[in-house]
PATIRO-987558 format. One record per atom (N, C-alpha, C): x, y, z. Coordinates in steps of 0.001 Angstrom, whole numbers, padded with zeros to 6 digits, always signed. Layout:
XYZ ...
REM end
This chain:
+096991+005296+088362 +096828+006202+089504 +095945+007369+089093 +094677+007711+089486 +094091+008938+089534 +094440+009828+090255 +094090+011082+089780 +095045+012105+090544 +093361+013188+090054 +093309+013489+091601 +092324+014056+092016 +092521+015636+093077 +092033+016667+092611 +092255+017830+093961 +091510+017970+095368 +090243+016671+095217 +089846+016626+096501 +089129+015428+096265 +089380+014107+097118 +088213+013077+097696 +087330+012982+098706 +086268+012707+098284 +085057+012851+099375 +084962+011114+099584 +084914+010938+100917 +084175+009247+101047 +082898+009635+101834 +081668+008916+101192 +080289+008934+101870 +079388+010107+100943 +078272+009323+100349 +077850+010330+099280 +076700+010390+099777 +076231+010577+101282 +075189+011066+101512 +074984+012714+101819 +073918+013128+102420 +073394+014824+102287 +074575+015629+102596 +075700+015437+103201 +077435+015910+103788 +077950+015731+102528 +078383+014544+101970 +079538+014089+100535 +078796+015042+099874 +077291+014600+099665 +077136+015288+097965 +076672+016539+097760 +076374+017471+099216 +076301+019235+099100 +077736+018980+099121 +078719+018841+099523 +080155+019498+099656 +080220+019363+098180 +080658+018339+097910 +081010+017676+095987 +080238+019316+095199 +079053+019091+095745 +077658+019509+094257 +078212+021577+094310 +078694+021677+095485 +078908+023535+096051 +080362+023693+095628 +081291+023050+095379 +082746+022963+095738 +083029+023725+094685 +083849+024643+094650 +084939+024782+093004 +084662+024460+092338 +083844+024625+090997 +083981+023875+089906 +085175+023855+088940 +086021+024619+089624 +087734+024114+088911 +088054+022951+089193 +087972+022360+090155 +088146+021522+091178 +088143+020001+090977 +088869+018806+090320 +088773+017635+090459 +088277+016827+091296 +086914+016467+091551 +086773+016046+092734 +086449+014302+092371 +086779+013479+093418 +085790+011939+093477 +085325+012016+094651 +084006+011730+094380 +083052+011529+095227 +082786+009657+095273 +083133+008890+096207 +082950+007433+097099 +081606+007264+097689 +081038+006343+096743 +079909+006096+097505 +080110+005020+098283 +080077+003878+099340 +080156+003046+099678 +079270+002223+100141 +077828+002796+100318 +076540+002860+100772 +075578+002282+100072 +075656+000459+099988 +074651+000040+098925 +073135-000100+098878 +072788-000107+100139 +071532-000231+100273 +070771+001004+101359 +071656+001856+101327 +071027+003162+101691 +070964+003456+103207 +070602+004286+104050 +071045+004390+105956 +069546+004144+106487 +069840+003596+107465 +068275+003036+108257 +068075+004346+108347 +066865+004638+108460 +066575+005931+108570 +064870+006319+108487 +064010+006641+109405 +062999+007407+109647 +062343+007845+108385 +063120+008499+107840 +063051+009192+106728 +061883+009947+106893 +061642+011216+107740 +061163+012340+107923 +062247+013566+108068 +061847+014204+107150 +062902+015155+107182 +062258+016537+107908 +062581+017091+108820 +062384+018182+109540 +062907+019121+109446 +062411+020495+110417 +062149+021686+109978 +063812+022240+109453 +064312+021447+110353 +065842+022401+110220 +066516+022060+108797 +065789+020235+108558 +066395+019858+107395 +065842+020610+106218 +064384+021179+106139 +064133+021756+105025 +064629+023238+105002 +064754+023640+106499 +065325+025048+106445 +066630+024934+104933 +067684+023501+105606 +069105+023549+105164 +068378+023728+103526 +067830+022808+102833 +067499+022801+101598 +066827+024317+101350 +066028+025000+102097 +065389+026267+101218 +067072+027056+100680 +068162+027516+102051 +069231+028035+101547 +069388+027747+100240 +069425+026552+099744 +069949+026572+098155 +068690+026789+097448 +067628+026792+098103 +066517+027274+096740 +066360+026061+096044 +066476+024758+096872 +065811+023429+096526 +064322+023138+096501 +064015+022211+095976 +062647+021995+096014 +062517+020289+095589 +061742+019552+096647 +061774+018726+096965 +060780+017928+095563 +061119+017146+094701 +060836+016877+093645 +059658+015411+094235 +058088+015242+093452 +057304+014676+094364 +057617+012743+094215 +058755+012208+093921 +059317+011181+093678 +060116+010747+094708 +060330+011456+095705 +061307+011221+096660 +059798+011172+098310 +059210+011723+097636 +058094+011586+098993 +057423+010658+099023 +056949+010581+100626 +056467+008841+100933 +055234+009631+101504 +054093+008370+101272 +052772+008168+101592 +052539+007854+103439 +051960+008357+103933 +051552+009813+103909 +052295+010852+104636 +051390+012053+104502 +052145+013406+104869 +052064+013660+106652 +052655+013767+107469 +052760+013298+108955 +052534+014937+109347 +051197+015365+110205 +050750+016445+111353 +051377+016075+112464 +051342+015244+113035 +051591+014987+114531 +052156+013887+115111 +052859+013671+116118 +053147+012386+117100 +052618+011912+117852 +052460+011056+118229 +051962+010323+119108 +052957+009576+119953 +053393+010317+121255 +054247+009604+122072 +053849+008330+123185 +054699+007973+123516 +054085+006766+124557 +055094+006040+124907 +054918+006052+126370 +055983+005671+127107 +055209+004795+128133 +056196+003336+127757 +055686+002162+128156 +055910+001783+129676 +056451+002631+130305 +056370+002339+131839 +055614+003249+132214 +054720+004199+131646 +053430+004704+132140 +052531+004480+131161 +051406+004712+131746 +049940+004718+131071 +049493+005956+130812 +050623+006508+129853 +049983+008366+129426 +050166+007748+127379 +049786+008907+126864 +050219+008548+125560 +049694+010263+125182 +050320+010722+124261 +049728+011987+124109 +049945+012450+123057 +049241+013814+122240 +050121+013711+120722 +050284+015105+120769 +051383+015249+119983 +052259+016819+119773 +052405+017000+118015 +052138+018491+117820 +052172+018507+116271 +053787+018788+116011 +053769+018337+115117 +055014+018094+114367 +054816+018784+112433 +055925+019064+112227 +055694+019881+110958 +057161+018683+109935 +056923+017605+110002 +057808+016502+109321 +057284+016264+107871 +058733+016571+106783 +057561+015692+105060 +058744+014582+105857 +057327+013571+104983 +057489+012238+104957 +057927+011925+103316 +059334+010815+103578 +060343+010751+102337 +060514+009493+102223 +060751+009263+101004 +061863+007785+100902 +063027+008156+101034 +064156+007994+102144 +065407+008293+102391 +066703+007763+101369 +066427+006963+100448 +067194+006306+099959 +066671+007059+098531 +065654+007259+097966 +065424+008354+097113 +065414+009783+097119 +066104+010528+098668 +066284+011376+098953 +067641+011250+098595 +068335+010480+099228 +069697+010835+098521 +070362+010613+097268 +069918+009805+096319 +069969+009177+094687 +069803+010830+094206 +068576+011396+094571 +068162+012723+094172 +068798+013298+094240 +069578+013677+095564 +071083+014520+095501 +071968+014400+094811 +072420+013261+094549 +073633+012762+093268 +073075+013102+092361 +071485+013711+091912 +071577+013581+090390 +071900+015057+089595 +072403+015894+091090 +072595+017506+091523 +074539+017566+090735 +074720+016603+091042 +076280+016964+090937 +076597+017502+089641 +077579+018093+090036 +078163+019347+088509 +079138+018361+087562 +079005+018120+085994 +080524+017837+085694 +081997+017324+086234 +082198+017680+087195 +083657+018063+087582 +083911+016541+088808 +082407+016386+089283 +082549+015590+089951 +082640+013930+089689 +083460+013110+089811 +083126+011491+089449 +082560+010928+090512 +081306+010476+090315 +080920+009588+091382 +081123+007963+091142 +082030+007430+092552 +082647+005853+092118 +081628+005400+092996 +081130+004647+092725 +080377+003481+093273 +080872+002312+094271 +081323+002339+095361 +082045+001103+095413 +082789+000860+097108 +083339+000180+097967 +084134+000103+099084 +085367+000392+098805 +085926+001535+099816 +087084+001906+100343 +088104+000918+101237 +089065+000260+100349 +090015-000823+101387 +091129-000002+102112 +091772+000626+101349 +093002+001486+102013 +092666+002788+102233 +093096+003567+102949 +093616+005161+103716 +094381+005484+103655 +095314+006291+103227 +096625+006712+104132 +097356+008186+103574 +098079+007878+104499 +098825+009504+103793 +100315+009600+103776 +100555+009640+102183 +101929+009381+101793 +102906+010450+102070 +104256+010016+101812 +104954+010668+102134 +104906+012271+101887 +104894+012682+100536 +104167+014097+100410 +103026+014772+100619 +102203+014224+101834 +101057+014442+102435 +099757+014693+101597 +100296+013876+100641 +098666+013687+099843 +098134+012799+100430 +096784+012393+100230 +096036+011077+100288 +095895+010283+099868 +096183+008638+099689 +096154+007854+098721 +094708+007085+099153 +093761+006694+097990 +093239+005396+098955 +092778+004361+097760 +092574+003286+098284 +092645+002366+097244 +090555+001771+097581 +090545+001670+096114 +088718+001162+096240 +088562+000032+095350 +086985-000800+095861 +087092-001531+094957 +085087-000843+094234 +084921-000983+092991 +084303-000245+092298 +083019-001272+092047 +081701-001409+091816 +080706-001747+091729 +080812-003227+091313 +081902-003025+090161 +081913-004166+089282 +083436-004910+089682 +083735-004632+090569 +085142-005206+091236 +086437-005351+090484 +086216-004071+090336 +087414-003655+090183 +088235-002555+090691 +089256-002840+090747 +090343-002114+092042 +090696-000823+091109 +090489+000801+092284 +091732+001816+091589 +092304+002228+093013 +093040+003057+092528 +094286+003503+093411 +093740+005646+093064 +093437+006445+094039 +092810+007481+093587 +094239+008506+094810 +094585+009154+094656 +095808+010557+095002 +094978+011745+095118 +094930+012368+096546 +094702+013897+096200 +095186+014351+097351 +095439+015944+096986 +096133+016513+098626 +095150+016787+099346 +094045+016337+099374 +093042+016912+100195 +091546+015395+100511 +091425+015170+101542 +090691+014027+101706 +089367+014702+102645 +088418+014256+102049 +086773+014760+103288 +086464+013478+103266 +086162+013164+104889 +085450+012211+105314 +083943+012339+105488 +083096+012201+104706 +081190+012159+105165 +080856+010956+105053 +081261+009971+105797 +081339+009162+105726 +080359+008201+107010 +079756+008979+107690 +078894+008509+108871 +078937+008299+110525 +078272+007867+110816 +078997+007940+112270 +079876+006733+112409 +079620+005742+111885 +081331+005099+112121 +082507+005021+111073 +082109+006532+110147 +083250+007190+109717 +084879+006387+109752 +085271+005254+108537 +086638+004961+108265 +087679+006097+108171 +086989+006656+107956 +088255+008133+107566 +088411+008144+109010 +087362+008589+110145 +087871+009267+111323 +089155+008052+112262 +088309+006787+111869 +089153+005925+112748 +090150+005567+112027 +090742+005984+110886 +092103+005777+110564 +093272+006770+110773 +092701+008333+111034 +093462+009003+111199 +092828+010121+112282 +092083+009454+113128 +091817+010327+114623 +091874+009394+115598 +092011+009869+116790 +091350+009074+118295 +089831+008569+118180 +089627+007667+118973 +087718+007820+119252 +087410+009152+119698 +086312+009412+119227 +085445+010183+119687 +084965+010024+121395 +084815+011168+122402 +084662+011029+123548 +082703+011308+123370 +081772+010457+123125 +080645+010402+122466 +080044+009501+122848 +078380+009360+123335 +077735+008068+123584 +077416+007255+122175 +077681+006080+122297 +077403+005900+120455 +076590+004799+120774 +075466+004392+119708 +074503+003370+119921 +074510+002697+118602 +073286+001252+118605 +072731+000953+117158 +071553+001449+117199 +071157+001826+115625 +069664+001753+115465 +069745+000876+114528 +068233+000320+115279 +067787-000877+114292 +066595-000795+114007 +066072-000805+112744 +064949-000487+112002 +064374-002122+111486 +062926-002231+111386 +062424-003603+110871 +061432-002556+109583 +061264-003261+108528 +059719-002641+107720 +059069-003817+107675 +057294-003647+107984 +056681-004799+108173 +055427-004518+107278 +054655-005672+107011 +053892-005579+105594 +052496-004052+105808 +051938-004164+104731 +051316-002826+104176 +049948-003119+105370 +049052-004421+105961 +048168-004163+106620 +048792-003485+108242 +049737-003634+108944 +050003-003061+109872 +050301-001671+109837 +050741-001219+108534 +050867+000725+108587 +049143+001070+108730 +048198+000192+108171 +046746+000723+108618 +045984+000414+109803 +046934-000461+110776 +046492-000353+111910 +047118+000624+112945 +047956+001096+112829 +048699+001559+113912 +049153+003178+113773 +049771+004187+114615 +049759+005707+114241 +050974+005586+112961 +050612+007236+112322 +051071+007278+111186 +053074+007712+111696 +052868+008084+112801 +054254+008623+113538 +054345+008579+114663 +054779+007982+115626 +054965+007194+117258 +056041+007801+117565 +056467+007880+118161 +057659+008407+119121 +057355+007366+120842 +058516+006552+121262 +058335+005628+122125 +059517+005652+123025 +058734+005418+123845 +059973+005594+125038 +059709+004189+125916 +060910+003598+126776 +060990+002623+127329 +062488+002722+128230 +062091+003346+129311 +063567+002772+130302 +064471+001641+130531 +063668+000389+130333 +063893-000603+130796 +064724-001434+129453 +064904-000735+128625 +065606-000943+127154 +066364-000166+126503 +066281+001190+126793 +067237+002136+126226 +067039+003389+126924 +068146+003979+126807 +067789+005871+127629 +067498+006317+126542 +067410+006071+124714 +067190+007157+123811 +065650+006428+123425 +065338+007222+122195 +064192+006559+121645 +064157+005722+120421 +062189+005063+120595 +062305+004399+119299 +061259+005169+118636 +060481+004377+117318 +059676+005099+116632 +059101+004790+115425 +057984+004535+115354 +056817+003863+114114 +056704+004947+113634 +056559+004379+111679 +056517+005618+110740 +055847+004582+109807 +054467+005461+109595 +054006+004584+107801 +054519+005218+106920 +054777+004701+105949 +055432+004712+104499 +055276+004441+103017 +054494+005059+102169 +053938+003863+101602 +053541+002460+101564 +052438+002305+102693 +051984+001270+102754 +052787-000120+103312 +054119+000554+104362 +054833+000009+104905 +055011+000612+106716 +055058-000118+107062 +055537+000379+108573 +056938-000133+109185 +057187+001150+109366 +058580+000958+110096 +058471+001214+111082 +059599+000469+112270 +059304+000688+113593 +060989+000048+113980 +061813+001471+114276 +063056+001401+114490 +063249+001875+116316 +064817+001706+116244 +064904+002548+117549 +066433+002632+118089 +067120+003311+118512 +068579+003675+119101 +068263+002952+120100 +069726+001711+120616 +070021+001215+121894 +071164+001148+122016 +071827+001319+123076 +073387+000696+123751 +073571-000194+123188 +074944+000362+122273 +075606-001248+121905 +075452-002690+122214 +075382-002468+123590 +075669-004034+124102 +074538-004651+124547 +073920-005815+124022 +072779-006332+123683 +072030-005550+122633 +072136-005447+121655 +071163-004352+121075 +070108-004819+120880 +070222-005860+120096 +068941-006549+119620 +068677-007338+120503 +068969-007713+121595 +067736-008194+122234 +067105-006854+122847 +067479-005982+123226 +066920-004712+123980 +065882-004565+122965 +066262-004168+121283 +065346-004379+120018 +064246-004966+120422 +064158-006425+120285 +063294-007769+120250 +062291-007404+121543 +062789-007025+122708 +062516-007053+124395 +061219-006060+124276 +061649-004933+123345 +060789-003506+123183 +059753-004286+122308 +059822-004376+121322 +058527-005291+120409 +057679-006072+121115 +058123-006931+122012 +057376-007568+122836 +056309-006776+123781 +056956-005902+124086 +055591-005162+125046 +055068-004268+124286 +055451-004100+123044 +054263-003083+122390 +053413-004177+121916 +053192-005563+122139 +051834-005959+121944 +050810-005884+122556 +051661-004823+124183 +050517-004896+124963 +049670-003537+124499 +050091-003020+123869 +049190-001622+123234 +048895-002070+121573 +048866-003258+121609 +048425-003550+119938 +049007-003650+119077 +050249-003061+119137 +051657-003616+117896 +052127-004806+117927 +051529-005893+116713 +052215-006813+116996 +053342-006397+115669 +054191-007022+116008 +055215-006443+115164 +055912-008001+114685 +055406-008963+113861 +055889-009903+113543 +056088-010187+111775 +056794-011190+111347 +057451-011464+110079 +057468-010176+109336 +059100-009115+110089 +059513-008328+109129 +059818-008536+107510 +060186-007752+106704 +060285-008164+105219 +061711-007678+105505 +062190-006746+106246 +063812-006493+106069 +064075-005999+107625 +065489-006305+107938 +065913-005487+108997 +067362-004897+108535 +067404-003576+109808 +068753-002819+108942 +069327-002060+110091 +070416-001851+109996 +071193-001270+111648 +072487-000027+111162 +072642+000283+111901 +073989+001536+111555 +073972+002154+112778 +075269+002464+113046 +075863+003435+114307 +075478+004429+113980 +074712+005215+115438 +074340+006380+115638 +074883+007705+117274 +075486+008129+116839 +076184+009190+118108 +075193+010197+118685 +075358+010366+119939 +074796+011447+120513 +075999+011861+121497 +075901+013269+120930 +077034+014533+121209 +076678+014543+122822 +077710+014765+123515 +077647+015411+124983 +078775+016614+125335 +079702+016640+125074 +080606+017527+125052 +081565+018042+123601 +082295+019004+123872 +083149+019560+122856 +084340+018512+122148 +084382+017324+123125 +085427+016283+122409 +084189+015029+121794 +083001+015895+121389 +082201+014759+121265 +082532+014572+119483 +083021+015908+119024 +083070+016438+117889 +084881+016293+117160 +084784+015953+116040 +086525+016061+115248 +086241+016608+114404 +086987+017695+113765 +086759+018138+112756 +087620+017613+111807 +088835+016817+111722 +090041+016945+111091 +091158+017233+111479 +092261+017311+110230 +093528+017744+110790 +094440+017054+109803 +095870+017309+109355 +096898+016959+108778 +096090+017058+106934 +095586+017625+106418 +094681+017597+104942 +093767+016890+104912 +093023+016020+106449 +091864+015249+106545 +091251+016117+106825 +089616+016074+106457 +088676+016709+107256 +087459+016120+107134 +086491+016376+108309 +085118+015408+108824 +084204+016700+108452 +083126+015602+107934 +081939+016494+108592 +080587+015862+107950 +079185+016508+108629 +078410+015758+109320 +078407+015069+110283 +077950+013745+110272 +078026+012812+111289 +079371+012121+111299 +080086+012247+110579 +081552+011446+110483 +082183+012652+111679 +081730+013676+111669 +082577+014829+112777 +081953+014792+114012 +080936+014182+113970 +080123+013913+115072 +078762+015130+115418 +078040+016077+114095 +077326+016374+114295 +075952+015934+113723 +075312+015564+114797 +074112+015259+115181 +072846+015436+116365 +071938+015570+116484 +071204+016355+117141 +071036+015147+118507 +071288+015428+119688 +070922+014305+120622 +070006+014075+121202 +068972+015018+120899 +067721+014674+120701 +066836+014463+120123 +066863+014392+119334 +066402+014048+117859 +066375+013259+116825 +067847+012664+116933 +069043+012115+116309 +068306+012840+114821 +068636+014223+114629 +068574+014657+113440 +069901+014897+112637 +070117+014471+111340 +071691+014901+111362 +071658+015255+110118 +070543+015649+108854 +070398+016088+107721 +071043+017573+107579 +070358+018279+108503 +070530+019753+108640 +071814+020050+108711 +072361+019078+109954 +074211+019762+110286 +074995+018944+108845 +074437+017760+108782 +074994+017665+107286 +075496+018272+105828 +074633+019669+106098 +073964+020217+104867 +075187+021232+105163 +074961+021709+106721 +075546+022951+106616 +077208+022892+107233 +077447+022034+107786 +078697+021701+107834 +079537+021368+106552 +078871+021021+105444 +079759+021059+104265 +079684+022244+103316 +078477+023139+103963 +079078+024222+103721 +079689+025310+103940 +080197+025451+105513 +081130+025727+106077 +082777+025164+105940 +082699+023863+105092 +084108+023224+104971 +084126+023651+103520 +083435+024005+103183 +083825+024609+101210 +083762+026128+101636 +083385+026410+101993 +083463+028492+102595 +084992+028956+103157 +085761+027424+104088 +086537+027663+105091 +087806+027221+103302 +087817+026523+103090 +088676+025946+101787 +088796+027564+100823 +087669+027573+100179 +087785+028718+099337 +088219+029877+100202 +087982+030092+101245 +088525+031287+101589 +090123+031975+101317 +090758+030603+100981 +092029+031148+100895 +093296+031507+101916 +092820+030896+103529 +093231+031059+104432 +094636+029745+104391 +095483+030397+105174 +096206+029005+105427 +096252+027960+105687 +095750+028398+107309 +094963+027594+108314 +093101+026811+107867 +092983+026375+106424 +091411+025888+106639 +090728+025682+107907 +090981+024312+108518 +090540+023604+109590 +090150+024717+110763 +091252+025804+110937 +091335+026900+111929 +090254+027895+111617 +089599+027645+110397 +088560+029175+110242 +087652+028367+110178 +087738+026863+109719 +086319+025489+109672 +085978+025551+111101 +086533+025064+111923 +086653+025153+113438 +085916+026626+113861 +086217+027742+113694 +085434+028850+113727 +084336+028914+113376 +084088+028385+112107 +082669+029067+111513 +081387+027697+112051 +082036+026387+112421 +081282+025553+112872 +080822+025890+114630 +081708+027153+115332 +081455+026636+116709 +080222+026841+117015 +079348+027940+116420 +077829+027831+116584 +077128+026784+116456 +077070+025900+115334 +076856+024894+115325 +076892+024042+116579 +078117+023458+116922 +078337+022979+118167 +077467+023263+119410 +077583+024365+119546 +077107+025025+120840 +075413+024767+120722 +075152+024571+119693 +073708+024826+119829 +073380+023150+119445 +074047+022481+119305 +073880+020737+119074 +074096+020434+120559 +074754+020640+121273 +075382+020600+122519 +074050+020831+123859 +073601+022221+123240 +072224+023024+124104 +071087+022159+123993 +071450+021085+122946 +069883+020233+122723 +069872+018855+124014 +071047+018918+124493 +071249+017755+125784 +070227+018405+126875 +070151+019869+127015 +068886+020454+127999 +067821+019800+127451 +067387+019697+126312 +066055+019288+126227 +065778+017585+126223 +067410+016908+126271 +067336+015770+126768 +066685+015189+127775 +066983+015978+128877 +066736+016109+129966 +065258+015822+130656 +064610+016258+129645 +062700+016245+129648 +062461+014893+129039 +063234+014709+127880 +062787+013637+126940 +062846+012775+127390 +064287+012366+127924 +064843+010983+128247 +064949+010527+129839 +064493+011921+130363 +064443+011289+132294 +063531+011041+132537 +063167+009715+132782 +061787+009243+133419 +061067+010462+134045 +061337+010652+135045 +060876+011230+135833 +060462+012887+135269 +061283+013456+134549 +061060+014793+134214 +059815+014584+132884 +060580+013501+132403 +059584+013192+130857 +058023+012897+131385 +057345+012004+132607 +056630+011328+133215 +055388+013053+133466 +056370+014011+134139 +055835+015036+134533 +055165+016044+133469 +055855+015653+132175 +055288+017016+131080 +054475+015908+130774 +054611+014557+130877 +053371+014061+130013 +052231+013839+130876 +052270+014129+131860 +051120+014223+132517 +050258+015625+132619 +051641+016416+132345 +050570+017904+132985 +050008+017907+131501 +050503+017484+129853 +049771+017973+129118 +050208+018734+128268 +051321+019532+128871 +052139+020627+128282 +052366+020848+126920 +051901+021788+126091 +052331+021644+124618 +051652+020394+123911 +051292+019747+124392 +050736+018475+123796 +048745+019201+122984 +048368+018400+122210 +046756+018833+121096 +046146+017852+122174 +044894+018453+122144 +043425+017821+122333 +043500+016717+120954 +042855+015620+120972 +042401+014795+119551 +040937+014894+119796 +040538+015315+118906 +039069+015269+118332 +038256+013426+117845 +037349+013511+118476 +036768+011807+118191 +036707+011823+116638 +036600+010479+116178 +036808+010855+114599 +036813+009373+114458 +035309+008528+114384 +035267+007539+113576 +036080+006791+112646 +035862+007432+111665 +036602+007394+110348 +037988+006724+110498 +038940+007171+111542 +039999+006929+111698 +040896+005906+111941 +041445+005033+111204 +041570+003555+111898 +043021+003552+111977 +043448+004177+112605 +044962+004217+112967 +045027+004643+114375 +043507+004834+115208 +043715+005097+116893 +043556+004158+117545 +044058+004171+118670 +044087+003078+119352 +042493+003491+120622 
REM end
């Protein structure tokens, strides 16, 4: 039996700032469960580098992907507009973004490698949970204190919360070989009614193109497959991927969209349900929601959860305020209107040279 003063499950940008900031008195295991890393864009934005300047990070040039992304290029396939907006995104390898974080952790922390089979909470309201470890083998780990960062379909939350009152989708990401990232934009942003109310979105990558996108559970992948098909009518052919990859993704609408915890459990990041719903950005609230759950811990209060709950409601409120700008993005009709008048959108300059315009 290990006997631990706090377990973290999910060792992405949530697990491993909480772990890497925590007490260093502090026994901690940190659960990775995550073998091949989260579909993911892997552009990290303004808010996400904001979260990293706080600690006086600096983005080491091993974790960055080829090339460096100015602008979008939107396009929405039930009109004939397409337009481009600057954007201030580094372009990353997401899966070497987070390896990089683990390599942050202090001493104090054990990082296990491995799937979480059991949950629970024993009679003296510790946490027990049972794992099995890289090399398959089983432990049994005890602590009075359990953090779930564990994702949006978060085991911790669904073993010891309700569902979430939350729209929840898949994204599904394809990467396709190195000559299609040189035909096509370096960053797309795509819209399609007739397949999803959220978006999708092409990203080159070192000499790879990805071209993912959030849909309603139900049918996903054909809604997926349905969307590929008509971007051949603008020149994407999008055929013999090298990998495909999927994971649940939430978009917040109300105050029960969010759990923080409760009984010595506690959520956060996307396992609590913060994430941007327009954006689906969730690095930033990642960052700083675990450090609001190590601020609310150390404080010394009785009540944690009750001053966590406090110091997160800004947060909330302003994840919540991003459904207004839904509103433009995702309503035909409102979205149809800014992309016509132009609004905020760059002039593009002619430019030969360029073989990524259409």
């Amino acid at each position: 039996m290990e006997q631990y003063d706090i377990i973290v499950i999910g060792a992405g940008p949530a697990g491993s700032t909480f772990a890497r900031i925590a007490d260093k008195g502090l026994r901690i295991l940190l659960v990775d469960g995550n073998k091949n890393g989260k579909p993911c864009g892997g552009l990290l934005a303004p808010d996400g580098q904001k979260a990293l300047a706080h600690f006086d990070l600096n983005l080491p040039k091993e974790v960055l992907a080829d090339p460096q992304i100015f602008s979008v290029k939107t396009i929405d396939l039930n009109q004939p507009i397409e337009r481009w907006y600057q954007r201030m995104y580094v372009n990353l390898d997401r899966n070497r973004f987070d390896q990089w974080l683990l390599t942050l952790l202090p001493g104090n922390v054990r990082l296990a490698h491995g799937h979480c089979r059991v949950l629970e909470q024993i009679e003296d309201g510790n946490i027990r949970i049972e794992y099995v470890d890289s090399t398959g083998a089983a432990h049994t780990a005890v602590a009075p204190m359990l953090v779930g960062a564990d994702g949006a379909n978060s085991k911790v939350r669904k073993t010891f919360f309700p569902p979430l009152k939350t729209r929840e989708y898949i994204a599904i990401q394809q990467w396709f070989p190195a000559e299609l990232s040189e035909a096509h934009p370096f960053y797309s942003c795509i819209f399609d009614k007739n397949t999803s109310d959220c978006c999708s979105w092409t990203v080159s990558k070192d000499n790879i193109l990805i071209f993912g996108g959030a849909y309603p559970r139900k049918q996903c992948r054909q809604s997926f497959e349905k969307q590929k098909n008509k971007l051949r009518a603008i020149g994407m052919h999008l055929d013999n991927p090298i990998k495909t990859e999927a994971c649940v993704v939430l978009r917040p609408t109300g105050w029960k969209s969010f759990c923080l915890g409760g009984k010595n459990v506690f959520l956060i990041g996307e396992a609590a349900g913060f994430i941007s719903p327009s954006s689906l950005e969730g690095i930033s609230s990642a960052m700083n929601s675990a450090v609001q759950l190590n601020r609310s811990i150390q404080s010394g209060n009785a009540n944690p959860l009750a001053t966590y709950a406090r110091k997160v409601r800004l947060m909330r409120i302003r994840l919540l305020a991003k459904n207004i700008k839904c509103m433009f993005m995702y309503g035909p009709r409102l979205r149809n209107l800014v992309l016509k008048s132009g609004f905020a959108s760059m002039p593009m300059y002619a430019d030969s040279t360029r073989r990524n315009r259409h």
